[in-house]
C-alpha positions as CSV (number, residue, x, y, z in Angstrom):
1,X,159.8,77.6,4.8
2,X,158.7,79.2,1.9
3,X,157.6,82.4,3.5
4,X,161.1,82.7,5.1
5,X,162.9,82.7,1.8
6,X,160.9,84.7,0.6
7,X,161.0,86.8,3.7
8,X,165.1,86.3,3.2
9,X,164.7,87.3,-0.4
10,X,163.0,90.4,-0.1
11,X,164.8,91.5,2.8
12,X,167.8,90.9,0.5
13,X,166.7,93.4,-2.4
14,X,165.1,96.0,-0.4
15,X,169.1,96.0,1.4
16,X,170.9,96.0,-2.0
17,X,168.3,98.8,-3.4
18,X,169.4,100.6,0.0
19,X,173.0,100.4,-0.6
20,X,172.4,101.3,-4.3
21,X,171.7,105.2,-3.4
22,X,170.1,107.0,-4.7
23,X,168.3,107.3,-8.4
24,X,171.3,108.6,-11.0
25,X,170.9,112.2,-11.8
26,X,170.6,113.6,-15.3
27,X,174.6,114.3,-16.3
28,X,175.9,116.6,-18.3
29,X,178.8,116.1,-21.2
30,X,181.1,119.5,-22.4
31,X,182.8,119.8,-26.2
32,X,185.2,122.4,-26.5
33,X,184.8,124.0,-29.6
34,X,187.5,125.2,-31.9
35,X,187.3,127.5,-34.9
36,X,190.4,129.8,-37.4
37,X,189.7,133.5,-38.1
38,X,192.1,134.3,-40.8
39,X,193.1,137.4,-41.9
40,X,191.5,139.0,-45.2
41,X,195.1,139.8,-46.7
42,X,198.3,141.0,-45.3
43,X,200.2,144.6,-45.1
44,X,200.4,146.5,-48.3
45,X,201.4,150.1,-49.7
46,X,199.8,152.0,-53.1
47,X,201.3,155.0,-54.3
48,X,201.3,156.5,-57.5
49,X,203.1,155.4,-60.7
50,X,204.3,158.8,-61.5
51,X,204.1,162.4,-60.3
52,X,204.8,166.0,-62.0
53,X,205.7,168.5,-59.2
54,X,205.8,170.9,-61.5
55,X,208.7,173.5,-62.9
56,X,211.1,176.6,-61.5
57,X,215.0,178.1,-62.5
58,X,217.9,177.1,-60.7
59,X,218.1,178.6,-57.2
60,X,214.5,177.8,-56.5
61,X,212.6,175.3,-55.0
62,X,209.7,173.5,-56.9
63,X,207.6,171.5,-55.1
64,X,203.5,169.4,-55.5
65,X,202.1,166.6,-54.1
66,X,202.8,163.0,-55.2
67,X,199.3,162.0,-54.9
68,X,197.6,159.4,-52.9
69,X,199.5,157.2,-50.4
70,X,197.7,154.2,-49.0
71,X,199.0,151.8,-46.4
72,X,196.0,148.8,-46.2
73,X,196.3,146.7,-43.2
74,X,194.8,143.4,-43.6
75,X,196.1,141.0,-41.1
76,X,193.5,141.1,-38.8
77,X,196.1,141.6,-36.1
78,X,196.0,141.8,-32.4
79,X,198.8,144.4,-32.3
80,X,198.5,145.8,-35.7
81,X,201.4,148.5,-35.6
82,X,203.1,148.7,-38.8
83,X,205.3,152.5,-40.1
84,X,206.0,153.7,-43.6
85,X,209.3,154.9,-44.6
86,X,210.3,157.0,-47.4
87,X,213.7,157.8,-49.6
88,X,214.4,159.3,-52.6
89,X,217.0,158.8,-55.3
90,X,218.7,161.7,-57.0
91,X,217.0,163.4,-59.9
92,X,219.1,163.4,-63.0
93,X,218.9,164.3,-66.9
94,X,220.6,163.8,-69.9
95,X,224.1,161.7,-68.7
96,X,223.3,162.6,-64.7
97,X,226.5,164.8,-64.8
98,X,227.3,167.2,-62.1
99,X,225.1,169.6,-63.6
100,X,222.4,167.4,-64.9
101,X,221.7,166.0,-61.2
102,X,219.8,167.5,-58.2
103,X,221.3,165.4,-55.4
104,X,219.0,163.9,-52.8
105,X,219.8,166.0,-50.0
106,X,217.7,168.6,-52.0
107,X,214.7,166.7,-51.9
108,X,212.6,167.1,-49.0
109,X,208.9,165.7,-47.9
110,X,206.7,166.3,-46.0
111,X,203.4,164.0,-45.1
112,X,200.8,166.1,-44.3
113,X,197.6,164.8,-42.2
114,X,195.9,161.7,-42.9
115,X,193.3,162.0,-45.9
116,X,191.5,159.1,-44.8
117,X,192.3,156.2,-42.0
118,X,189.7,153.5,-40.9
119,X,190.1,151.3,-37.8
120,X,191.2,151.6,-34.1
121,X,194.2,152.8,-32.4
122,X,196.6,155.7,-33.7
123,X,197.4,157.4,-37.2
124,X,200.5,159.7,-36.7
125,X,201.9,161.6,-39.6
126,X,205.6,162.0,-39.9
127,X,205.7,165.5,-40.7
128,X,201.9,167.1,-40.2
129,X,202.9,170.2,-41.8
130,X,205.3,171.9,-44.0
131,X,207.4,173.3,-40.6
132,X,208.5,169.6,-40.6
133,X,209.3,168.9,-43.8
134,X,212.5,167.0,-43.8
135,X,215.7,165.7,-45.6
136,X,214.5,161.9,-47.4
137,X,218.2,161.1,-48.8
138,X,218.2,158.1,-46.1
139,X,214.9,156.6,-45.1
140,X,212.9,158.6,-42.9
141,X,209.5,157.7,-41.0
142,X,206.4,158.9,-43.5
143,X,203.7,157.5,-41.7
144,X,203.3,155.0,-38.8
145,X,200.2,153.2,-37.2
146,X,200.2,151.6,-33.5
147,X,197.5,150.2,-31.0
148,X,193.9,149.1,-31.9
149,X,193.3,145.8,-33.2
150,X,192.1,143.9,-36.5
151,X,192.0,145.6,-39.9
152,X,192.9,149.1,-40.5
153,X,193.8,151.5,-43.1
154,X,195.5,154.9,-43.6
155,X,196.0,157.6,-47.1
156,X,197.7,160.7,-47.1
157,X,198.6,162.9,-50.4
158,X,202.6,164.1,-49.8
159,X,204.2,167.1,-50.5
160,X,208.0,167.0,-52.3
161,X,210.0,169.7,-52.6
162,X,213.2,170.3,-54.2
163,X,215.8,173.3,-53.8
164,X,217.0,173.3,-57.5
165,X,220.7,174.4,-56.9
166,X,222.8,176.9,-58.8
167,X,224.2,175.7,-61.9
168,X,221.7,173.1,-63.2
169,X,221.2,172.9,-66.0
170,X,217.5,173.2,-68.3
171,X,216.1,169.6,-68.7
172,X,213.0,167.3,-67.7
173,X,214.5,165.8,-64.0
174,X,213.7,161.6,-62.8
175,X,214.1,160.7,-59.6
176,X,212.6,158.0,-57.7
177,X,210.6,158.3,-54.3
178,X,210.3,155.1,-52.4
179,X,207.7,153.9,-50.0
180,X,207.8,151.1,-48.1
181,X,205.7,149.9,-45.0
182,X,206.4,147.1,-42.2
């Protein structure tokens, strides 16, 4: 009787190890990984503190370059477009009478080609050349910046010129040119 249950028994575990399958495999376990890129800074302009275009008479134009305009693009971007507008205020001595003032609609500009850029996608001046010089009394485009992606950076040295009109009179001019860049 003993060899039957035994018998039984192994027949038993050898039907249980059959219905088992078979061996597990080795398995496999996936992590999904996250990491932040952040950007090194954000969008800023330089320009300089002051500028001395130089002299002329009434009825003459007197124009020089402002200097070095920088436009730094630091927001590691995917669609880093950004353009730079310009203005200018009148010029004005003494008490910015009619005589003491060169209105803004004198004052023209002109961008001139880049002096430097860095980075991908497109640097387009506003006006390449002096045949495009234009009006700045109201904001117009100085610079602008589209495709590419990531960091990227653009200068340029600007040319201002101002028809002096009849009638004004002798005196050391102010007038503010504005940059600005979004």
């Amino acid at each position: 009787m003993r060899r039957k249950l035994l018998a039984a028994g192994l027949a038993g575990v050898a039907a249980a190890a059959a219905l088992a399958g078979p061996a597990a495999a080795d398995t496999t376990g996936e992590t999904i990984v996250t990491l932040t890129v952040n950007a090194a800074g954000g969008l800023s302009i330089t320009v300089p503190a002051t500028a001395n275009i130089g002299n002329g008479v009434e009825g003459t134009t007197i124009s020089g370059q402002l200097g070095p305009v920088t436009v730094l693009d630091q927001r590691g971007s995917l669609t880093p477009n950004w353009t730079t507008s310009v203005v200018s205020t009148d010029f004005v001595t003494g008490g910015g009478t009619s005589g003491e003032t060169i209105p803004a609609i004198n004052v023209l500009y002109w961008s001139g080609p880049a002096t430097g850029t860095a980075g991908s996608g497109t640097f387009t001046p506003g006006q390449p050349t002096a045949a495009q010089q234009t009006i700045i009394n109201v904001p117009k485009t100085a610079f602008s910046h589209t495709g590419g992606t990531g960091n990227n950076f653009a200068s340029w040295n600007p040319t201002l010129v101002v028809n002096v009109p009849d009638g004004t009179v002798e005196g050391v001019y102010t007038g503010t040119v504005t940059h600005s860049v979004v």
